[in-house]
mmCIF file of the N, C-alpha and C atoms, coordinates in Angstrom:
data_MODEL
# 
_entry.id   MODEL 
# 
loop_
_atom_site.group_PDB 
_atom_site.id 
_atom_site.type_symbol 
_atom_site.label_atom_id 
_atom_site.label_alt_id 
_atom_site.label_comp_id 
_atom_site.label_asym_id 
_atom_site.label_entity_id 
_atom_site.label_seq_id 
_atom_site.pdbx_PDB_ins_code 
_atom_site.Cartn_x 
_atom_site.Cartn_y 
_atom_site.Cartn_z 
_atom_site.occupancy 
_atom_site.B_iso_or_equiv 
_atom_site.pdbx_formal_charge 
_atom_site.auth_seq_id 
_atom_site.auth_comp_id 
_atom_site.auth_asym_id 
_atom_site.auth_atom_id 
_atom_site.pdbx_PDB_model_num 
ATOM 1   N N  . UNK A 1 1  ? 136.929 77.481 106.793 1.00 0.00 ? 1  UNK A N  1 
ATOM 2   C CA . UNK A 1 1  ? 137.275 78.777 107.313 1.00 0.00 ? 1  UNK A CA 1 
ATOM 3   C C  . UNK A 1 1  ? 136.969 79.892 106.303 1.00 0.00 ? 1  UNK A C  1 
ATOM 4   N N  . UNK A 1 2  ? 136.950 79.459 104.972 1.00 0.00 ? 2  UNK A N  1 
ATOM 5   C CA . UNK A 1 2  ? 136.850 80.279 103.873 1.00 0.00 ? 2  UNK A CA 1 
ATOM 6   C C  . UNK A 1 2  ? 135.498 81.072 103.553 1.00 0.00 ? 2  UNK A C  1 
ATOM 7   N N  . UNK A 1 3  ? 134.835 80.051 104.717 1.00 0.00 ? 3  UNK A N  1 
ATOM 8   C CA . UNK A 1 3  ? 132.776 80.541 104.796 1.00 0.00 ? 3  UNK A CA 1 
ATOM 9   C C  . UNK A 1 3  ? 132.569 81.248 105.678 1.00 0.00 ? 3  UNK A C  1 
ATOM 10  N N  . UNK A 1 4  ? 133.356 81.464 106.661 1.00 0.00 ? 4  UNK A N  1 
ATOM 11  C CA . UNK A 1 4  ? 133.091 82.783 107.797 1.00 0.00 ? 4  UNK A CA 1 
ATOM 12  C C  . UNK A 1 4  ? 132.585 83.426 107.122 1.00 0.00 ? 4  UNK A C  1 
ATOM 13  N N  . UNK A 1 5  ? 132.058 84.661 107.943 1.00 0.00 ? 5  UNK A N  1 
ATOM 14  C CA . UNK A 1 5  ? 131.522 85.688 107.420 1.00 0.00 ? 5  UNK A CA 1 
ATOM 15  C C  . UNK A 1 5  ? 132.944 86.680 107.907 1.00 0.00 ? 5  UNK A C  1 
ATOM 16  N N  . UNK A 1 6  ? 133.584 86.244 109.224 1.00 0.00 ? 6  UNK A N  1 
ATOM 17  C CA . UNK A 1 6  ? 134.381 86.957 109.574 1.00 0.00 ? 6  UNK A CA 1 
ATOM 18  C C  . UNK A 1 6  ? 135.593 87.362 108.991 1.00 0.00 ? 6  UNK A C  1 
ATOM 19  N N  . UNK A 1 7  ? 135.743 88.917 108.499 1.00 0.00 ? 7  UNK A N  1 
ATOM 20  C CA . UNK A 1 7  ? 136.885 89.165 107.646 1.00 0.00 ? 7  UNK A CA 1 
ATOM 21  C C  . UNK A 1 7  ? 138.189 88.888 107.899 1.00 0.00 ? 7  UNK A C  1 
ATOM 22  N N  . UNK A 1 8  ? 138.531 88.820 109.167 1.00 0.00 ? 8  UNK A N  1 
ATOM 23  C CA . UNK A 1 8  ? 139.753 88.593 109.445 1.00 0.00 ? 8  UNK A CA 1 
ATOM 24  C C  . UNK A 1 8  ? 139.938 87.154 109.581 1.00 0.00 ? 8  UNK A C  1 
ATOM 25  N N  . UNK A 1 9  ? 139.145 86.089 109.625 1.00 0.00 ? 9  UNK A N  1 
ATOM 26  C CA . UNK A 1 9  ? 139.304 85.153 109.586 1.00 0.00 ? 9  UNK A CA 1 
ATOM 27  C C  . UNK A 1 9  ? 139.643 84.520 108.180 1.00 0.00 ? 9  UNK A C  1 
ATOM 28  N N  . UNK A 1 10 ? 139.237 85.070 107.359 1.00 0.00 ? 10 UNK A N  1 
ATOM 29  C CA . UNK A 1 10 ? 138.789 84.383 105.938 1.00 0.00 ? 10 UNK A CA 1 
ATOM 30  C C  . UNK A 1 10 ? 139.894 84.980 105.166 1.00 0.00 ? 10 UNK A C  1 
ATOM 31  N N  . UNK A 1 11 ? 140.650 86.514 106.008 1.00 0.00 ? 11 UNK A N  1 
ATOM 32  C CA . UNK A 1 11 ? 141.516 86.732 105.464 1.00 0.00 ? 11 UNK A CA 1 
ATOM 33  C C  . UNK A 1 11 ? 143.021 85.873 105.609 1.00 0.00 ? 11 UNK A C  1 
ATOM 34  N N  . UNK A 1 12 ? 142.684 85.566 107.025 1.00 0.00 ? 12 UNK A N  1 
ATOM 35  C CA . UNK A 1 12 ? 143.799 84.752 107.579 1.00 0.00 ? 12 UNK A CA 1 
ATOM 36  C C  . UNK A 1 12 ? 144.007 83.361 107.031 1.00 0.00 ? 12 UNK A C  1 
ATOM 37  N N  . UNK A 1 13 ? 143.013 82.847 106.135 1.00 0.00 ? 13 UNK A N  1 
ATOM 38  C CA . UNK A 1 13 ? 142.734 81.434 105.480 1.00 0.00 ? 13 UNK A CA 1 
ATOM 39  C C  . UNK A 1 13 ? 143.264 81.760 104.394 1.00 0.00 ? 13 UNK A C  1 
ATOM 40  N N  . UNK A 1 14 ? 142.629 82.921 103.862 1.00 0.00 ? 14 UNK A N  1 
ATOM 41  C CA . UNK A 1 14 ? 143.325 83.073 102.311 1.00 0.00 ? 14 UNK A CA 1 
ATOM 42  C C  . UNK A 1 14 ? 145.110 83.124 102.416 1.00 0.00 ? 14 UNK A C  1 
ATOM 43  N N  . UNK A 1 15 ? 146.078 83.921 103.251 1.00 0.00 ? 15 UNK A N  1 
ATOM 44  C CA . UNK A 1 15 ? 146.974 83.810 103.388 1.00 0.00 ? 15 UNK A CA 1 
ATOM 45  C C  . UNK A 1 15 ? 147.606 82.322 103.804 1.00 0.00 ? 15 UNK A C  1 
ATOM 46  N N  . UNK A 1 16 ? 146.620 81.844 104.555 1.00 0.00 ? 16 UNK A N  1 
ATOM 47  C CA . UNK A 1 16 ? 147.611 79.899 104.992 1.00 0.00 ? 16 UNK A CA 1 
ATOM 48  C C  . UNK A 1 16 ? 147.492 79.342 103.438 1.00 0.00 ? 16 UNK A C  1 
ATOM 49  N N  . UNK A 1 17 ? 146.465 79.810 102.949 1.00 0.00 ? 17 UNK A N  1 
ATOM 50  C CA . UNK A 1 17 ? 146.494 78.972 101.468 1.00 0.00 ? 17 UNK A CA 1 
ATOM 51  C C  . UNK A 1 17 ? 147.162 79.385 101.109 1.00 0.00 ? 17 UNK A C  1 
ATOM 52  N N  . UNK A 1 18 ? 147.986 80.987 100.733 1.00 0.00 ? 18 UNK A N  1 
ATOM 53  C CA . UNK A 1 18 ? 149.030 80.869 100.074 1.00 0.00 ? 18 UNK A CA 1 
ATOM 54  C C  . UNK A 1 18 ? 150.255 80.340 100.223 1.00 0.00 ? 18 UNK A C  1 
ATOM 55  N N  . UNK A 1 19 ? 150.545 79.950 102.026 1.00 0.00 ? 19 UNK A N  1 
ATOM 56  C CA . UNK A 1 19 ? 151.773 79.482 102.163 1.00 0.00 ? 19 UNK A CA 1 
ATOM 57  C C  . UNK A 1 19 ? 151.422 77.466 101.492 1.00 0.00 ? 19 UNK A C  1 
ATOM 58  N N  . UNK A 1 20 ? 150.539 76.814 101.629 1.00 0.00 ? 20 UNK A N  1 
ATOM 59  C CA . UNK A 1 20 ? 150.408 75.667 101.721 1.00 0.00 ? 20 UNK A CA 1 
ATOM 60  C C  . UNK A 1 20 ? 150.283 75.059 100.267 1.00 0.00 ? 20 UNK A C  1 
ATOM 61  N N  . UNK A 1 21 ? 149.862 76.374 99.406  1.00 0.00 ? 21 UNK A N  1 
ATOM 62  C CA . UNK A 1 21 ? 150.495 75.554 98.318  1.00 0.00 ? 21 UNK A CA 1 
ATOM 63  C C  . UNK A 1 21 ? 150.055 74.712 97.350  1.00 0.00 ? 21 UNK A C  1 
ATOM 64  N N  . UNK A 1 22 ? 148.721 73.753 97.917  1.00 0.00 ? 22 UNK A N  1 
ATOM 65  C CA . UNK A 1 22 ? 148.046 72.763 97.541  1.00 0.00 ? 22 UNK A CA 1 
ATOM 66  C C  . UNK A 1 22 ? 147.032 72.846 96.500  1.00 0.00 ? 22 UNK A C  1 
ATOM 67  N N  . UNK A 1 23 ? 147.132 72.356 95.900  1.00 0.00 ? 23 UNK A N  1 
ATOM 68  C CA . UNK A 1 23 ? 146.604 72.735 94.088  1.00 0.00 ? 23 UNK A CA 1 
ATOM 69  C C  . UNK A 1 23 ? 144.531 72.101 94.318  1.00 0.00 ? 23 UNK A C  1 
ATOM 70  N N  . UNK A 1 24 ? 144.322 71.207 95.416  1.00 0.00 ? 24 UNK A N  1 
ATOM 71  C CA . UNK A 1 24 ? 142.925 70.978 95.903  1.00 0.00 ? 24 UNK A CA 1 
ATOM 72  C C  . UNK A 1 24 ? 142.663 72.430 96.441  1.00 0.00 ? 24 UNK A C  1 
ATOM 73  N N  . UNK A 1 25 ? 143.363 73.055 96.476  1.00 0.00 ? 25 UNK A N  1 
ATOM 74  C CA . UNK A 1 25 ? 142.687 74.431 97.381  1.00 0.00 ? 25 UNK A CA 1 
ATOM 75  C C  . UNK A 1 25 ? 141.977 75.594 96.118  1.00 0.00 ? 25 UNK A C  1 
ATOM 76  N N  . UNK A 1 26 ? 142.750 74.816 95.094  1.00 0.00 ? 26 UNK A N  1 
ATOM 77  C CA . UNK A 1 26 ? 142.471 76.652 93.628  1.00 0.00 ? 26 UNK A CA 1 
ATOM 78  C C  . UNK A 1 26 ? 141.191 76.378 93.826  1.00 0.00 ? 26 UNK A C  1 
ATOM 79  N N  . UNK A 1 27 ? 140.081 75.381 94.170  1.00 0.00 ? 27 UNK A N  1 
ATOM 80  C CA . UNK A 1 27 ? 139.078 75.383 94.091  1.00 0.00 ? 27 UNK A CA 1 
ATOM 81  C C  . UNK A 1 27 ? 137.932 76.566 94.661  1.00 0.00 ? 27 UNK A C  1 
ATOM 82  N N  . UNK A 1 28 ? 138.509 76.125 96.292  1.00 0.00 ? 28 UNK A N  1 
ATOM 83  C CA . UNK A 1 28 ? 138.343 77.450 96.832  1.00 0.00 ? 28 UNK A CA 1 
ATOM 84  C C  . UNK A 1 28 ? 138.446 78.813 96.665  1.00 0.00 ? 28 UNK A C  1 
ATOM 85  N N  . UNK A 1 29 ? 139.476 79.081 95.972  1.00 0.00 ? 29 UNK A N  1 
ATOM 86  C CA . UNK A 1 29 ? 139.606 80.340 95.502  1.00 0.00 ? 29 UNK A CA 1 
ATOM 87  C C  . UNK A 1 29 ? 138.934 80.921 94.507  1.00 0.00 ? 29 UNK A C  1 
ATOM 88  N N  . UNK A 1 30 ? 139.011 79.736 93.714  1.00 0.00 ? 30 UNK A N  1 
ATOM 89  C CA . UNK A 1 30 ? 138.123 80.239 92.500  1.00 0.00 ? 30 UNK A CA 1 
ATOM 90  C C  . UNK A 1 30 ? 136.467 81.132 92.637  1.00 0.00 ? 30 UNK A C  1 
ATOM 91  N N  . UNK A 1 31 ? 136.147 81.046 93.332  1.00 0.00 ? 31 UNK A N  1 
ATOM 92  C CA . UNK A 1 31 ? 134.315 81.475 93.191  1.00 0.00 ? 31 UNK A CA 1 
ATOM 93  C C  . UNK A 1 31 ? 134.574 82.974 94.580  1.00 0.00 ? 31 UNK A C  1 
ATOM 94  N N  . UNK A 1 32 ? 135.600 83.234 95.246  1.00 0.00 ? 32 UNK A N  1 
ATOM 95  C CA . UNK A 1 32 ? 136.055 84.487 95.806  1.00 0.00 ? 32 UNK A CA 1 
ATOM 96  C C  . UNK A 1 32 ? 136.699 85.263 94.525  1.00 0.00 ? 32 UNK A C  1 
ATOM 97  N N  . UNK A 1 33 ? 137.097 85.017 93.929  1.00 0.00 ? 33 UNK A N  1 
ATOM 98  C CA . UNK A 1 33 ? 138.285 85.718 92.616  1.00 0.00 ? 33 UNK A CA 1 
ATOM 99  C C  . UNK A 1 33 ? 137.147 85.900 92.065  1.00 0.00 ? 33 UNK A C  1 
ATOM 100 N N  . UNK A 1 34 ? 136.145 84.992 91.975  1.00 0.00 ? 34 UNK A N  1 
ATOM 101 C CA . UNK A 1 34 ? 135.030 85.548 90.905  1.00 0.00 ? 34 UNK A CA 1 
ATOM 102 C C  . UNK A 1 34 ? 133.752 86.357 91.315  1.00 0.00 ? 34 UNK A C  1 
ATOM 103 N N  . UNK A 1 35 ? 133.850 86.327 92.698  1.00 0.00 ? 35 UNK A N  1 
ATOM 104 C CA . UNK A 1 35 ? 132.641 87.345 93.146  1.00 0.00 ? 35 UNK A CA 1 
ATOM 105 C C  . UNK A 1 35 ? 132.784 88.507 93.249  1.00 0.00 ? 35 UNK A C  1 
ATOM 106 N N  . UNK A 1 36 ? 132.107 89.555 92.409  1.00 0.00 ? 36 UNK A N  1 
ATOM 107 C CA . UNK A 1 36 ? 132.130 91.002 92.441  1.00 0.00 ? 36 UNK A CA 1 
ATOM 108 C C  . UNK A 1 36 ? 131.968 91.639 93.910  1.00 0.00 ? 36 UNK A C  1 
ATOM 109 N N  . UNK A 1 37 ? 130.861 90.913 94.355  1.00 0.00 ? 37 UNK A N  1 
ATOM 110 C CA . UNK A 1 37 ? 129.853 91.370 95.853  1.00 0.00 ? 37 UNK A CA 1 
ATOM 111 C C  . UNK A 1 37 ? 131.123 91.087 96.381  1.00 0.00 ? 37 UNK A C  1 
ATOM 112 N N  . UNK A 1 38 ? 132.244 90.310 96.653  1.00 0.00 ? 38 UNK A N  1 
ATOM 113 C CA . UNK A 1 38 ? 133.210 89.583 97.718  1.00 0.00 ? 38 UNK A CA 1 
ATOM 114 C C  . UNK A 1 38 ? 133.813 90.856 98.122  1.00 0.00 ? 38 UNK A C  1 
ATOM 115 N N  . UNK A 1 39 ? 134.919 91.532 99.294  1.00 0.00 ? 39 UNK A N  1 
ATOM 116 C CA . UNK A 1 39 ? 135.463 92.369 99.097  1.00 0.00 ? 39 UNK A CA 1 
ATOM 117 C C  . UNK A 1 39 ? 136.541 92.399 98.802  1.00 0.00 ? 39 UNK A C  1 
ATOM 118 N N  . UNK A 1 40 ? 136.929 93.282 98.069  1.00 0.00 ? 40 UNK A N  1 
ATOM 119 C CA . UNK A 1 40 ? 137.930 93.664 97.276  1.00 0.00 ? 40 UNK A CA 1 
ATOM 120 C C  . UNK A 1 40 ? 139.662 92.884 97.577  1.00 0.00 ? 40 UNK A C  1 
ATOM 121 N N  . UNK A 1 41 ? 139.619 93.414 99.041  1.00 0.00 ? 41 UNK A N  1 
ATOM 122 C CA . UNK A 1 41 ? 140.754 92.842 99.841  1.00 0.00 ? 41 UNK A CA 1 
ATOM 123 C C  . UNK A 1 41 ? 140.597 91.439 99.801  1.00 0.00 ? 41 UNK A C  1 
ATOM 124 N N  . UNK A 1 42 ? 139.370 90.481 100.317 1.00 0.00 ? 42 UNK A N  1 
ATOM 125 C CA . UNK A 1 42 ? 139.412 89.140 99.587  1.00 0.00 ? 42 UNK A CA 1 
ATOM 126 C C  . UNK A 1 42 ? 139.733 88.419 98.212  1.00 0.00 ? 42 UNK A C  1 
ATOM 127 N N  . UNK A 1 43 ? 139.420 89.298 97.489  1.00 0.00 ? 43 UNK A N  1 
ATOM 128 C CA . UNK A 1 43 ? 139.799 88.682 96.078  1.00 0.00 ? 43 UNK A CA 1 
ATOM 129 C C  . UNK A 1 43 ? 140.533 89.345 95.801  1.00 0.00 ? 43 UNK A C  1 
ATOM 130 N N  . UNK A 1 44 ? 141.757 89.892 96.162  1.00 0.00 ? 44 UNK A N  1 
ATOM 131 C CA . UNK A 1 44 ? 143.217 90.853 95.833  1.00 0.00 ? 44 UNK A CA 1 
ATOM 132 C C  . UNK A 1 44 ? 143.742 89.375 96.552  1.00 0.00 ? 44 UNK A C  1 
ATOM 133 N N  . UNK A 1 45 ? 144.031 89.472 97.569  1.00 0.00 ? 45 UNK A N  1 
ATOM 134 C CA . UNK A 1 45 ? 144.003 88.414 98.709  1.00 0.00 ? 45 UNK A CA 1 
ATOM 135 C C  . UNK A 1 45 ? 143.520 86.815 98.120  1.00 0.00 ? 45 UNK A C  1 
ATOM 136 N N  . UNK A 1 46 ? 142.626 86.517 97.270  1.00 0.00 ? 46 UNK A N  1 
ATOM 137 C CA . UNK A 1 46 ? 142.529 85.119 96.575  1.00 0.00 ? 46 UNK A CA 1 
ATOM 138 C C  . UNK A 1 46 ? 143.850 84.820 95.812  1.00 0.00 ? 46 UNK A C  1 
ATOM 139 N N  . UNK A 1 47 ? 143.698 85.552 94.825  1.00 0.00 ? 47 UNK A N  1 
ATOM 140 C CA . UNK A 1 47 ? 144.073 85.979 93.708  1.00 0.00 ? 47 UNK A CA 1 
ATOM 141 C C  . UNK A 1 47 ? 145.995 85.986 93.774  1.00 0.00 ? 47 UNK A C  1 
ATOM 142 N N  . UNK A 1 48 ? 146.696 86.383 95.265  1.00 0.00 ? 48 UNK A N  1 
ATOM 143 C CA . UNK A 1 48 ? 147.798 86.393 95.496  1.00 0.00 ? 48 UNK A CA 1 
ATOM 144 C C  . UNK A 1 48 ? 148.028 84.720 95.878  1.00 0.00 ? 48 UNK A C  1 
ATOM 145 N N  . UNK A 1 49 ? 146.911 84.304 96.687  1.00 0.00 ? 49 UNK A N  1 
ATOM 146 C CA . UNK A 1 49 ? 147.052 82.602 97.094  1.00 0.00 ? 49 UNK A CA 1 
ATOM 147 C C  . UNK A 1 49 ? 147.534 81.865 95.824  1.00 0.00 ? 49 UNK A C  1 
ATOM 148 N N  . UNK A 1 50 ? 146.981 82.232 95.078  1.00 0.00 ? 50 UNK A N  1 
ATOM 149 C CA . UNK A 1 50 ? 147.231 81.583 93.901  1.00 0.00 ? 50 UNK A CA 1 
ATOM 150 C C  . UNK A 1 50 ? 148.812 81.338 93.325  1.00 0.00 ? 50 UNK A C  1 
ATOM 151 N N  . UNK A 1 51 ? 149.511 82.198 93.475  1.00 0.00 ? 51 UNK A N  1 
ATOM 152 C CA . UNK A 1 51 ? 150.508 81.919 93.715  1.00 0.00 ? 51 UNK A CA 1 
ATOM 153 C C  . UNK A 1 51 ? 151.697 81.000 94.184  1.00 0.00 ? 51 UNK A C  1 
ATOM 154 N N  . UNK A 1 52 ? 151.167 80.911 95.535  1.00 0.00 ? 52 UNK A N  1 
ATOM 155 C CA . UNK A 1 52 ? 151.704 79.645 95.966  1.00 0.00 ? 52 UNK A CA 1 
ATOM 156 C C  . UNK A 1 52 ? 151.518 78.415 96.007  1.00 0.00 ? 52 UNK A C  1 
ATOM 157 N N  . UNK A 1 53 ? 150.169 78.487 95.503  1.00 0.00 ? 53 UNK A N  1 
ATOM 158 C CA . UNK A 1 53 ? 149.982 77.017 94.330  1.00 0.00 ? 53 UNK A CA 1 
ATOM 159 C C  . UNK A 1 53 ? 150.602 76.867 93.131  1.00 0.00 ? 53 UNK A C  1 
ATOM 160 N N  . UNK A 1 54 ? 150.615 78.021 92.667  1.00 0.00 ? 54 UNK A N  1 
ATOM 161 C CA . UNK A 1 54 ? 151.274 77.943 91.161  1.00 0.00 ? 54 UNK A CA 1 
ATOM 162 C C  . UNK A 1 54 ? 152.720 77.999 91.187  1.00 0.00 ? 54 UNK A C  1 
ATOM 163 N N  . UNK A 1 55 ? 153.675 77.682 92.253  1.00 0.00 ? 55 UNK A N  1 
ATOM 164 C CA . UNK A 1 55 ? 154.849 77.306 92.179  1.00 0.00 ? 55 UNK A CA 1 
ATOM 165 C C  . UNK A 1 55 ? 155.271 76.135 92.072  1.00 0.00 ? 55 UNK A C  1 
ATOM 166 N N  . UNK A 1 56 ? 153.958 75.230 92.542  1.00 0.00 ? 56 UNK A N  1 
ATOM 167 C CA . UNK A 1 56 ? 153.952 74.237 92.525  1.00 0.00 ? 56 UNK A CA 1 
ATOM 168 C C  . UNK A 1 56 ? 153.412 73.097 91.385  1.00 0.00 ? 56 UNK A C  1 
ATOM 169 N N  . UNK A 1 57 ? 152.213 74.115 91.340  1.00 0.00 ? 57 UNK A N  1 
ATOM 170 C CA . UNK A 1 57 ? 151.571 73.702 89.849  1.00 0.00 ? 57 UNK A CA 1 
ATOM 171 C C  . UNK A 1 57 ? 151.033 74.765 88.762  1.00 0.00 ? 57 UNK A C  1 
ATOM 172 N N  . UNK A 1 58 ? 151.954 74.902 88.315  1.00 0.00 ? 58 UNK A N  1 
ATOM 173 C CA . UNK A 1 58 ? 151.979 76.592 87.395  1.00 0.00 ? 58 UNK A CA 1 
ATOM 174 C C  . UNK A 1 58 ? 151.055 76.204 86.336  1.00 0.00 ? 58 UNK A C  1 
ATOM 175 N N  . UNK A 1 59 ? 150.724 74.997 85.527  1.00 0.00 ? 59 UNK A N  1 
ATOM 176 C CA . UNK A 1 59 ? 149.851 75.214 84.539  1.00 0.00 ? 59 UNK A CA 1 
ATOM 177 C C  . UNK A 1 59 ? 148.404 74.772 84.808  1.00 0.00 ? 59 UNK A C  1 
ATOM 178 N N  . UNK A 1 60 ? 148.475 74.076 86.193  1.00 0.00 ? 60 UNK A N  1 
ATOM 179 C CA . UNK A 1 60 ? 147.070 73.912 86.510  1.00 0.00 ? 60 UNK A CA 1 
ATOM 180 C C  . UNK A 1 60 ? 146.627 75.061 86.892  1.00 0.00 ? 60 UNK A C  1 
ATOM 181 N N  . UNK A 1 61 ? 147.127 76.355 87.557  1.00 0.00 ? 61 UNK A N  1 
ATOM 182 C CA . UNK A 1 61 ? 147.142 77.749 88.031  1.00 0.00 ? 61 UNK A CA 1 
ATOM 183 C C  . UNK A 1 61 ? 146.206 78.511 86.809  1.00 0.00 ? 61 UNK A C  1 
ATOM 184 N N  . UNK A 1 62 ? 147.147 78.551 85.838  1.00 0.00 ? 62 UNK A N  1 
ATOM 185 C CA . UNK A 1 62 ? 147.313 79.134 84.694  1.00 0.00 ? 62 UNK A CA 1 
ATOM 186 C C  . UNK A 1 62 ? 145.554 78.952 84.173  1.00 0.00 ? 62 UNK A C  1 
ATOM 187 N N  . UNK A 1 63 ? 145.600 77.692 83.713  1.00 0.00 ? 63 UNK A N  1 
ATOM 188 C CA . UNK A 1 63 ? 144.421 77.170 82.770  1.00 0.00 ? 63 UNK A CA 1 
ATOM 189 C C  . UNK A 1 63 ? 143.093 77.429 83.748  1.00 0.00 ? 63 UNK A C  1 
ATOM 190 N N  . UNK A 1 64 ? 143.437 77.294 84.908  1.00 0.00 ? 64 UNK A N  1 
ATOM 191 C CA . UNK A 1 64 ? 141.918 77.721 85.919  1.00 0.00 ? 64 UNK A CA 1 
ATOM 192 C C  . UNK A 1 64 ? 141.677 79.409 85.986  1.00 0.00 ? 64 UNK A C  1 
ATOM 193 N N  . UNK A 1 65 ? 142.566 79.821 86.120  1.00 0.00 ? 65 UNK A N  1 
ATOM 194 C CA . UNK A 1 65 ? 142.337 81.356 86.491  1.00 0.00 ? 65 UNK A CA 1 
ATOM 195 C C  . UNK A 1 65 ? 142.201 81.973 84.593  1.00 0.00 ? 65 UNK A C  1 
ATOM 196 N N  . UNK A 1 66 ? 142.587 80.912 83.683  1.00 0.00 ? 66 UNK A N  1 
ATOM 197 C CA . UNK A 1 66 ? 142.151 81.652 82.094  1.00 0.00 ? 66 UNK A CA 1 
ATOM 198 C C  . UNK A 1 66 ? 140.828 81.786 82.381  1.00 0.00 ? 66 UNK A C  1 
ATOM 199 N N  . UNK A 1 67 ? 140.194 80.429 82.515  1.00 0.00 ? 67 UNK A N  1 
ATOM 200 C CA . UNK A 1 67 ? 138.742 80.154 82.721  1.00 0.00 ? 67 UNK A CA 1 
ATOM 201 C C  . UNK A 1 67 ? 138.128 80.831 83.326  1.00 0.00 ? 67 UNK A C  1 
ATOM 202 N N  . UNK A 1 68 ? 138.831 81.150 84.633  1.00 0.00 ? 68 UNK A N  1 
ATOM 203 C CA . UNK A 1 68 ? 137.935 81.816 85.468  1.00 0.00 ? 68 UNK A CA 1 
ATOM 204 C C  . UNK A 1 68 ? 137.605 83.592 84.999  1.00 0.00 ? 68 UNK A C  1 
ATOM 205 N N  . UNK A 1 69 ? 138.611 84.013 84.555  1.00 0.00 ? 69 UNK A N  1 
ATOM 206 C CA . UNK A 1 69 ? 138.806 85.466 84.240  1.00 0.00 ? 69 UNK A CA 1 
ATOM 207 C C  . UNK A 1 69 ? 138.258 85.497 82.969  1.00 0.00 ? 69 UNK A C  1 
ATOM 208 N N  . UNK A 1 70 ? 137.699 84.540 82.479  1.00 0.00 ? 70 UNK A N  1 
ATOM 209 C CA . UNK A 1 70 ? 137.339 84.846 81.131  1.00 0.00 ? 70 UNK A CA 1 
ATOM 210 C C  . UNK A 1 70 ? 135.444 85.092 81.108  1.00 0.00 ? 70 UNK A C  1 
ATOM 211 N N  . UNK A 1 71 ? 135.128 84.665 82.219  1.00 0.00 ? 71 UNK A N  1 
ATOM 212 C CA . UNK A 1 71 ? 133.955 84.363 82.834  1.00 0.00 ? 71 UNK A CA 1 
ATOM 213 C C  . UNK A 1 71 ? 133.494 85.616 83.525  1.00 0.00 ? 71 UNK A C  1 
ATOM 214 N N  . UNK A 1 72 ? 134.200 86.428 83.643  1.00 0.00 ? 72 UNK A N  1 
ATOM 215 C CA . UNK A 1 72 ? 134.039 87.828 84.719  1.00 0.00 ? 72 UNK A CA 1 
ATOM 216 C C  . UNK A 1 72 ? 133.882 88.729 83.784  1.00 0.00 ? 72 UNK A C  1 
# 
């Protein structure tokens, strides 16, 4: 769902990922958080998903998004 092109769809994915939590998902997020071209509201919107993984798994959160932000 995350490959639509459709914004409201992809927005609506990014939000189920934040309720669901699942630490296989930071994957996904990762390369939206890191695309400049992405829009803005998507990667504001990644970037909050993250969250609700990281309640769950706060230092796998942590150590991916160092990486990733260090890269941008």
């Amino acid at each position: 769902m995350l490959a639509k092109e459709d914004a409201e769809s992809k927005l609506l994915a990014l939000k189920v990922i934040s309720q669901l939590g699942k630490k296989d998902l930071l994957e996904d997020l990762k390369p939206i958080i890191s695309d400049r071209e992405s829009s803005q509201l998507h990667r504001i919107q990644a970037i909050r998903s993250t969250e609700g993984i990281a309640k769950r798994h706060p230092s796998l959160v942590r150590e991916n998004l160092n990486t990733e932000f260090m890269r941008i």
